[in-house]
C-alpha positions as CSV (number, residue, x, y, z in Angstrom):
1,X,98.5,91.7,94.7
2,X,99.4,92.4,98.2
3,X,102.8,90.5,99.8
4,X,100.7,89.5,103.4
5,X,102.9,87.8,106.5
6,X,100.8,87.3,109.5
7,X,102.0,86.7,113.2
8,X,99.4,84.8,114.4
9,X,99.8,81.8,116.7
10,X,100.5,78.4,115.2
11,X,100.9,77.1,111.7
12,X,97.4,78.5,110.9
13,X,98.7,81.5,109.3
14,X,100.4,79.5,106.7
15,X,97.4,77.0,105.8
16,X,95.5,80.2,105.9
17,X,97.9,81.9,103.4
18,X,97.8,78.7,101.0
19,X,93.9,78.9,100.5
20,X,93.8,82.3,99.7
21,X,95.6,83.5,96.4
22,X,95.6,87.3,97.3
23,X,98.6,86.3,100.1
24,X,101.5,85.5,98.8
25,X,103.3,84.8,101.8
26,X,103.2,83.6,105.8
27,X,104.6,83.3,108.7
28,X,103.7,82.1,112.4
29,X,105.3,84.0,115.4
30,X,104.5,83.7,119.2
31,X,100.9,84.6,120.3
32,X,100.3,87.8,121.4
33,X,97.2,89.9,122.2
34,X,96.6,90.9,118.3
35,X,93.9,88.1,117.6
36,X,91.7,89.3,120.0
37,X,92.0,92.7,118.8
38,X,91.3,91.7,114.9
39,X,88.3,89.9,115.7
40,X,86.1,92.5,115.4
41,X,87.5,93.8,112.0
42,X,85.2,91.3,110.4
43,X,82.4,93.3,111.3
44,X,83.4,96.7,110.4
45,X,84.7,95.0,106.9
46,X,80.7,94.4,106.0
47,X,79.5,97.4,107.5
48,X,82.6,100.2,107.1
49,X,81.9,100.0,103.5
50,X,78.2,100.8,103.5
51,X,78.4,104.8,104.8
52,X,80.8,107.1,107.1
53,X,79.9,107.2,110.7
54,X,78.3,110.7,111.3
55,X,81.2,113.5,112.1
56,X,80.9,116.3,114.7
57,X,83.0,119.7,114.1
58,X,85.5,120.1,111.5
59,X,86.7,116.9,110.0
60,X,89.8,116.9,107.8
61,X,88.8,116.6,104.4
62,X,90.0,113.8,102.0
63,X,93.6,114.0,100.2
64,X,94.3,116.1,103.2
65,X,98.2,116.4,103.2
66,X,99.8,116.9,106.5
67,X,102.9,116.6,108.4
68,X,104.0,114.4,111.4
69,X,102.8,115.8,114.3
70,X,99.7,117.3,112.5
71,X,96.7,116.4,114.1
72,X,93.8,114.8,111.4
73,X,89.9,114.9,112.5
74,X,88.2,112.1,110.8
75,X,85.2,110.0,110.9
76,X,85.6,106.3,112.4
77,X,83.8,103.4,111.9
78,X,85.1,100.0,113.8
79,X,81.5,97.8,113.9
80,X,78.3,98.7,113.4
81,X,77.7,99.0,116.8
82,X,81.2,101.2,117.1
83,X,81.1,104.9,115.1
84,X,82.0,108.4,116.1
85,X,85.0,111.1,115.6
86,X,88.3,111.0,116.6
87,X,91.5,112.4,116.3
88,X,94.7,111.0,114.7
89,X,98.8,112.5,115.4
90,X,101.0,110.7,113.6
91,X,103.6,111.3,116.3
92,X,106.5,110.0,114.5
93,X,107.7,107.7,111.8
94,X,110.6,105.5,112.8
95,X,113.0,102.9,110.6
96,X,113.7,99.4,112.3
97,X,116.0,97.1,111.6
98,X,115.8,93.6,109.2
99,X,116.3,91.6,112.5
100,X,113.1,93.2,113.9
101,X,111.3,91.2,111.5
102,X,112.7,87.8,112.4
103,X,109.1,87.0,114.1
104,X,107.7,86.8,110.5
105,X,109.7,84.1,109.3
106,X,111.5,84.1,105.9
107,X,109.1,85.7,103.7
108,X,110.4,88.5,105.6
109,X,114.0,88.6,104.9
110,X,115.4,92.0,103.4
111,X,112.9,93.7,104.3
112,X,112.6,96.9,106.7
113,X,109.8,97.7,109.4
114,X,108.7,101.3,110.1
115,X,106.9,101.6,112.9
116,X,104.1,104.6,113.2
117,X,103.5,105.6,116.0
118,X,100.2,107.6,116.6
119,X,97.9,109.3,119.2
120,X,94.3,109.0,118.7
121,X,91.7,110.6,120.8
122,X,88.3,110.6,121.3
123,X,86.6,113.5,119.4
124,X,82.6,112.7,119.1
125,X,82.4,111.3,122.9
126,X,80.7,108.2,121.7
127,X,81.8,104.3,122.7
128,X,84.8,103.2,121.3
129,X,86.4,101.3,123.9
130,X,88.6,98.4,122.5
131,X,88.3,99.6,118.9
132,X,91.9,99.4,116.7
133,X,92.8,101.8,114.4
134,X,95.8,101.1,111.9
135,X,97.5,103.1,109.1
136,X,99.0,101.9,106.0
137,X,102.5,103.3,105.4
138,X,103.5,105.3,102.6
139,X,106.8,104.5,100.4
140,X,108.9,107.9,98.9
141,X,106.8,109.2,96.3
142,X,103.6,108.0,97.1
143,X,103.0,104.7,96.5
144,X,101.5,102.4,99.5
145,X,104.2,99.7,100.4
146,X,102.3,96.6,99.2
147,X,102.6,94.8,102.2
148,X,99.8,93.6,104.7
149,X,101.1,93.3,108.1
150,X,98.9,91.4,110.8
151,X,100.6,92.4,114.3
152,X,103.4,93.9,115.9
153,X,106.8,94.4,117.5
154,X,106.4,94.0,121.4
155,X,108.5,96.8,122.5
156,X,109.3,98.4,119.5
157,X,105.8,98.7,117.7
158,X,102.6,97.4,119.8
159,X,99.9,97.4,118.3
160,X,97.5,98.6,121.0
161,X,93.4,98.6,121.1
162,X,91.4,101.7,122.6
163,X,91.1,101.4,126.5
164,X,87.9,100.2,128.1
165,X,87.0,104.2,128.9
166,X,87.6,105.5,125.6
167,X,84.1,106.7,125.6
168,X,84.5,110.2,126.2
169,X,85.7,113.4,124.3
170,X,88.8,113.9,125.5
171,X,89.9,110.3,125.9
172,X,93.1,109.5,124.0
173,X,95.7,106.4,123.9
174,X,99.0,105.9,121.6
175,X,99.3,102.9,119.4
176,X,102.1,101.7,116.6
177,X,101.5,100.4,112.8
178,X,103.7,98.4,111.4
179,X,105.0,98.8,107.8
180,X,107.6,97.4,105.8
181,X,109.1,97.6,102.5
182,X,112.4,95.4,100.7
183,X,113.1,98.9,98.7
184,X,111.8,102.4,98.8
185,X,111.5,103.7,102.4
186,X,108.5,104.2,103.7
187,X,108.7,107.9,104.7
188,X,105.0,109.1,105.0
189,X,101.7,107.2,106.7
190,X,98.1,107.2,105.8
191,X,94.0,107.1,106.9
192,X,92.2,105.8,104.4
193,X,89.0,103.8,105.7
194,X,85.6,104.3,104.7
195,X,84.0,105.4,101.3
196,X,85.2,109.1,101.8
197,X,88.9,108.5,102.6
198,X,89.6,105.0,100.4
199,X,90.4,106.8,97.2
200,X,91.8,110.1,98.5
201,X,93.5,109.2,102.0
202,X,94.4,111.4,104.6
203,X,98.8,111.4,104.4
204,X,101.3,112.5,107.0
205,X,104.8,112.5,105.7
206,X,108.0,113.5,107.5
């Protein structure tokens, strides 16, 4: 099972966490724009599973292996409405500190963000203004940190949403995913939504 903390606004995250056994853990923090930005997930959970969004050029193919600063071409699907190309740089992969995860609660004691940062960009020129994109991180050796982080680190890691004119090729933004692990560092970072990419990601490692 996955170790979930939440920083959502209120106590729901923890009556949330107590109805649903796959979370083993919760924690409230101050509101912040994250909500907003997760709401549409729901939609791409029923449909990102039923076929890729069609991919323009040369798309990086699955188990790709690549380094940070590489740049990955892949197919993105945020709702049904929301499908195209774009572009992925993991630009860097950087360690916190325990204290950075005091908005978490105590579930969140001993362990250590990372924070991966990315640039995304707008390959396929179709509409994906206010769509999020997040990677999972990856500990040493391979194995996915088994920890489900929903939002961010103002200042440190902010989880941002595509502007409103990410519509056309060439548009880009940078955003931050947020990772954490009590042992193994997470050294590497991975894409791995969609029917192609869930069982052989795309990886960036340092």
């Amino acid at each position: 099972m996955g170790f979930a903390l939440s920083a959502c606004n209120g106590d729901d995250g923890e009556s949330a966490a107590k109805e649903s056994p796959a979370a083993s853990a919760s924690a409230s923090a101050p509101a912040s724009s994250e909500p907003s930005s997760e709401s549409p997930t729901d939609d791409s959970g029923d449909g990102g599973n039923g076929g890729e969004a069609p991919a323009e050029g040369d798309v990086t193919a699955p188990g790709t292996k690549l380094k940070v600063g590489d740049r990955a071409v892949v197919p993105f699907r945020y709702t049904s409405d929301k499908k195209g190309t774009i572009a992925v740089t993991v630009t860097a992969i950087e360690k916190g500190a325990e204290s950075d995860m005091a908005a978490f609660g105590d579930k969140a004691k001993g362990m250590t963000p990372y924070f991966i940062k990315m640039k995304v960009e707008n390959v396929g020129g179709t509409d994906l203004s206010y769509a999020s994109l997040k990677l999972d991180g990856v500990l040493e050796g391979g194995a996915g940190t088994g920890v489900i982080l929903m939002g961010d680190i103002p200042g440190k890691c902010d989880r941002e949403t595509a502007p409103r004119d990410f519509t056309t090729k060439g548009a880009s933004y940078e955003t931050c995913s947020l990772a954490a692990t009590k042992t193994t560092p997470v050294t590497g970072a991975e894409f791995d939504e969609g029917d192609t990419y869930s069982d052989s990601p795309v990886v960036w490692a340092n």
